[in-house]
Backbone as CSV, one residue per row, in Angstrom:
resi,resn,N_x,N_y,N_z,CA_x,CA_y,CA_z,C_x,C_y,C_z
1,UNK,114.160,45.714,135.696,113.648,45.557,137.038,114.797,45.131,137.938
2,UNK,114.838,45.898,138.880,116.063,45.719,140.026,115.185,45.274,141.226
3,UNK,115.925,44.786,142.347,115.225,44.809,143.490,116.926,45.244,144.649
4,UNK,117.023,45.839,145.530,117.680,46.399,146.426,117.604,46.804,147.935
5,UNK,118.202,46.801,148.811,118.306,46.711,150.108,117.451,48.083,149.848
6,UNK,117.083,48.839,150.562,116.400,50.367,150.810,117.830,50.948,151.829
7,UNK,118.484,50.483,152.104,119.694,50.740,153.417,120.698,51.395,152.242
8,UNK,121.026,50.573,151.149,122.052,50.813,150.273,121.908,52.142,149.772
9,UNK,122.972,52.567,149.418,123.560,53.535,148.753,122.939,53.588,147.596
10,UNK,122.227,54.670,146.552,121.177,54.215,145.052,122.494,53.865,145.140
11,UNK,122.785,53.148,143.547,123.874,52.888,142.362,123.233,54.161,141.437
12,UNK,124.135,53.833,140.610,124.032,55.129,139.203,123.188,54.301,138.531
13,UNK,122.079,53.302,138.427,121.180,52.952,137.680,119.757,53.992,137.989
14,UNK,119.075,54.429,136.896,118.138,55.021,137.692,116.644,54.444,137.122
15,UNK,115.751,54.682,138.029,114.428,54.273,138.261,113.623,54.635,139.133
16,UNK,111.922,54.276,139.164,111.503,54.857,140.538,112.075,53.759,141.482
17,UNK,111.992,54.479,142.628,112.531,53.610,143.659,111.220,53.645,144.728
18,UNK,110.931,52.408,144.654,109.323,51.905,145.328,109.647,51.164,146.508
19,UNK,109.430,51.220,147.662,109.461,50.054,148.601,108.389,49.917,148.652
20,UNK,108.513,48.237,148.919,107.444,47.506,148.883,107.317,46.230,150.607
21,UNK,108.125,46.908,151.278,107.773,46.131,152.665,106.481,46.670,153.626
22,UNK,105.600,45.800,153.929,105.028,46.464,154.877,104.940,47.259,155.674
23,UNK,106.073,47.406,156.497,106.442,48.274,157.795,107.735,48.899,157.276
24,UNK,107.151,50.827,157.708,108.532,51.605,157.253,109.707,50.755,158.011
25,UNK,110.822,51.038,157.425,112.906,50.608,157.414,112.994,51.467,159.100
26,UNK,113.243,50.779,159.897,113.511,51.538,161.037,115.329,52.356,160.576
27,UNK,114.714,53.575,161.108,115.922,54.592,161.130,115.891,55.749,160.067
28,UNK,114.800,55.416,158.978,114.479,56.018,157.988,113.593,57.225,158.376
29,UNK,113.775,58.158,157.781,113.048,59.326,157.729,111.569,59.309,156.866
30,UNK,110.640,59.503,156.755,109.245,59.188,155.857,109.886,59.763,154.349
31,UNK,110.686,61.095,154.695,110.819,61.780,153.554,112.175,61.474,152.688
32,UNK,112.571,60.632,153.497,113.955,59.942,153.010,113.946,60.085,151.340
33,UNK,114.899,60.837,150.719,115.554,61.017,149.004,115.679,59.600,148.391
34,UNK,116.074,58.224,148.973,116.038,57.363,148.407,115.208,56.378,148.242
35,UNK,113.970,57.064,148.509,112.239,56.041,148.502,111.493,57.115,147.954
36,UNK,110.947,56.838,146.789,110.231,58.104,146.012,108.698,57.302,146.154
37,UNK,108.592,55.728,146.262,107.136,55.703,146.332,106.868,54.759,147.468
38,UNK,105.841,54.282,148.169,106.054,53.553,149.311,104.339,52.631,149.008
39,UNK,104.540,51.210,148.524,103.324,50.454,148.217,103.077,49.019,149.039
40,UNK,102.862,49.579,150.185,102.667,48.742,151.639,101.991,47.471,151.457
41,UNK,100.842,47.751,150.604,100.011,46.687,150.771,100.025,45.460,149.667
42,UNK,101.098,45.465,148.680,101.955,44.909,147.765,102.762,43.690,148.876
43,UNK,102.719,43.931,150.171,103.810,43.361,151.026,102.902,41.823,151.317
44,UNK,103.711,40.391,151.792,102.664,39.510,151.991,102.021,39.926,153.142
45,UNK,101.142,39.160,153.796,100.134,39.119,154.547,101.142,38.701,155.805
46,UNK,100.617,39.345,157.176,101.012,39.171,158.580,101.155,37.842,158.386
47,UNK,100.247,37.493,158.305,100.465,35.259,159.009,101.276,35.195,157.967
48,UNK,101.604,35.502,156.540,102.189,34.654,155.562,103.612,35.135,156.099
49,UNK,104.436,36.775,156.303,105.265,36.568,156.816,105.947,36.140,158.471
50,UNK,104.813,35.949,159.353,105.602,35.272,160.157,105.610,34.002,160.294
51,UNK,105.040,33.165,159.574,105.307,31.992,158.727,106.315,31.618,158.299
52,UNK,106.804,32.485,157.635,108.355,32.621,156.452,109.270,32.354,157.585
53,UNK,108.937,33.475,158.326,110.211,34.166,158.965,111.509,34.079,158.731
54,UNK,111.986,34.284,157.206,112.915,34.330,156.172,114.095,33.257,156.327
55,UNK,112.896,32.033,156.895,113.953,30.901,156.958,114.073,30.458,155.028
56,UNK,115.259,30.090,154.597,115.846,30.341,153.143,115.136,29.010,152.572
57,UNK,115.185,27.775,153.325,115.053,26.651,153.371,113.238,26.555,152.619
58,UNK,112.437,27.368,153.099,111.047,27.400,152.993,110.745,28.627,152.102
59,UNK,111.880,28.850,151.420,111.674,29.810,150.261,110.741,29.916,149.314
60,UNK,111.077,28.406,148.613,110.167,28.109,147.588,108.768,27.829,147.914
61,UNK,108.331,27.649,149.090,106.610,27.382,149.343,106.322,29.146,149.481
62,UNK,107.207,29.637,150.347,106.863,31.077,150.954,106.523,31.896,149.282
63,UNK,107.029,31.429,148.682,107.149,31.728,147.052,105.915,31.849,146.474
64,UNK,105.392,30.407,146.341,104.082,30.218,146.171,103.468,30.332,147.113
65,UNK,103.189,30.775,148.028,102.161,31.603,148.743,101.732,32.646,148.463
66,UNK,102.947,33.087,148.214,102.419,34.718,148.227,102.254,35.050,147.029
67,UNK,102.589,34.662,145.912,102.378,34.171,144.734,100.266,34.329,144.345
68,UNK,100.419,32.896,145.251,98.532,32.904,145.560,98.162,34.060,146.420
69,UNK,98.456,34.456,147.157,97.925,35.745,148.195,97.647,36.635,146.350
70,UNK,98.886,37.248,145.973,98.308,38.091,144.742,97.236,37.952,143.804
71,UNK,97.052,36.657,143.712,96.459,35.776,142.344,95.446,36.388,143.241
72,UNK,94.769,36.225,144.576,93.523,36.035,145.275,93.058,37.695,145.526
73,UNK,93.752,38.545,144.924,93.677,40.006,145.228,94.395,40.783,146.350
74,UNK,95.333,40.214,147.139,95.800,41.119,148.223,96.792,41.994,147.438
75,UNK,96.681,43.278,147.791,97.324,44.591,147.382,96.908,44.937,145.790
76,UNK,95.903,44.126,145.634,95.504,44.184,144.040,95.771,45.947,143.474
77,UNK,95.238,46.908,144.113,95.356,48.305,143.705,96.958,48.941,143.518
78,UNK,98.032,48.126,145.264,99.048,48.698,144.934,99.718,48.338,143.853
79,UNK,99.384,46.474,143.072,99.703,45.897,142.483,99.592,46.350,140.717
80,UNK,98.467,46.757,141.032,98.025,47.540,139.352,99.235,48.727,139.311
81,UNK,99.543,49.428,140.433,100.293,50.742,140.180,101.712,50.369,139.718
82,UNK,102.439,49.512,140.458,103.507,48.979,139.967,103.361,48.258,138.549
83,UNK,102.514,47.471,138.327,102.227,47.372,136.867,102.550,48.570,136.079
84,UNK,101.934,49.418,136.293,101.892,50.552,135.249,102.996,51.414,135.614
85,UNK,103.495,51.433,136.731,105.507,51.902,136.839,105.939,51.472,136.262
86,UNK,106.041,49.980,135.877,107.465,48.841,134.862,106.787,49.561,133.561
87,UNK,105.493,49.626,132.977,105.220,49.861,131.866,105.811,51.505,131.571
88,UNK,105.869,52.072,132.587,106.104,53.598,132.055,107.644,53.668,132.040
89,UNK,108.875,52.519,132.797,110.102,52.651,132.400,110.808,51.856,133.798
90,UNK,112.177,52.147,134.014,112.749,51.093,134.875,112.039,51.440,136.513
91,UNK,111.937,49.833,137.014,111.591,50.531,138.486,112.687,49.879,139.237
92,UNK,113.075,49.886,140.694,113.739,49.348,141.673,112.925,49.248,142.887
93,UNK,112.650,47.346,142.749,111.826,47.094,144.503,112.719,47.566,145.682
94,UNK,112.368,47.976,146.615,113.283,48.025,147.633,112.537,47.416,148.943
95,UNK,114.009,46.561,149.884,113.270,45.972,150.901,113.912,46.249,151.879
96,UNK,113.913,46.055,153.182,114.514,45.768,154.289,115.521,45.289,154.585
97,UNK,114.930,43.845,154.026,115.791,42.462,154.682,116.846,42.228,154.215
98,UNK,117.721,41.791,155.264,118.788,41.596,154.910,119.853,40.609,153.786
99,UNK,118.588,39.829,154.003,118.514,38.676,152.598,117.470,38.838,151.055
100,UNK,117.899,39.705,150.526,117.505,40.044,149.376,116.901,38.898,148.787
101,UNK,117.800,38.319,148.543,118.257,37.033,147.382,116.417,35.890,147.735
102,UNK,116.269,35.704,149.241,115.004,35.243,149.700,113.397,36.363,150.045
103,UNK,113.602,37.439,149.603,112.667,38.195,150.032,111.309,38.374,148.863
104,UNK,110.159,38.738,149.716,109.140,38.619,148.673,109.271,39.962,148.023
105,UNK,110.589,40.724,147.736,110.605,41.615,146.413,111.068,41.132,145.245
106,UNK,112.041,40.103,145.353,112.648,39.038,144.342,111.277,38.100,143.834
107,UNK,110.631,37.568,144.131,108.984,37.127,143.554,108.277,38.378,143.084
108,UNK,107.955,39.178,143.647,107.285,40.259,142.895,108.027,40.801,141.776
109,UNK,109.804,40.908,141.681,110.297,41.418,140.871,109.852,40.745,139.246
110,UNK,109.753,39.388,139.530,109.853,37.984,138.992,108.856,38.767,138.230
111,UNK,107.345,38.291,138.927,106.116,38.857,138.507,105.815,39.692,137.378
112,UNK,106.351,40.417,137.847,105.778,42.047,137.518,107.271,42.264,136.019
113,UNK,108.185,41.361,136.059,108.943,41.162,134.770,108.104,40.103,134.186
114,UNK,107.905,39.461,134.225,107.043,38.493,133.130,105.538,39.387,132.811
115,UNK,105.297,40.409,133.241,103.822,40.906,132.481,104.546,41.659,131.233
116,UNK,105.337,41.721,131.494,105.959,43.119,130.554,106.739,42.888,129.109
């Protein structure tokens, strides 16, 4: 399980390549070659990210939030599908933000490696 900017260049690792942000990557094409699946509703919740608003500091609560948002069913369907992507072989989250390292694809990556 990788997680990666959606901006970047692939690497020579291969996998599906899923974004998982709410709102398409401005500048991106829909049909863009380097997003093969697009699972929107996997993304946290409006209030939970402008809450965040990817201050680094409030990482770890933003963490467990969204953490609980999943537990409580939000994106439960897109959530099963990515389940069963890691099970069928490597995937790569892809996000937006410019801070990887704090983004809720690094928690989902987390996730969705500990079922497996």
């Amino acid at each position: 399980m990788r997680v990666a900017r959606v901006y970047d260049a692939p690497g020579p690792e291969t996998g599906v390549r899923v974004l998982v942000d709410r709102l398409w990557p401005r500048g991106l094409r829909k049909d863009d070659p380097r997003i093969d699946q697009w699972r929107q509703a996997v993304a946290p919740s409006a209030d939970l990210r402008r809450w965040y608003g990817h201050r680094p500091e409030l990482f770890a609560e933003f963490a467990g939030r969204y953490e609980q948002e999943l537990a409580q069913g939000h994106g439960r369907e897109a959530l099963d599908d990515l389940y069963g992507l890691v099970r069928g072989g490597p995937v790569i989250l892809l996000t937006a933000t410019k801070d990887v390292e704090h983004s809720h694809a690094v928690v989902l990556a987390q996730l969705l490696s500990e079922s497996g």
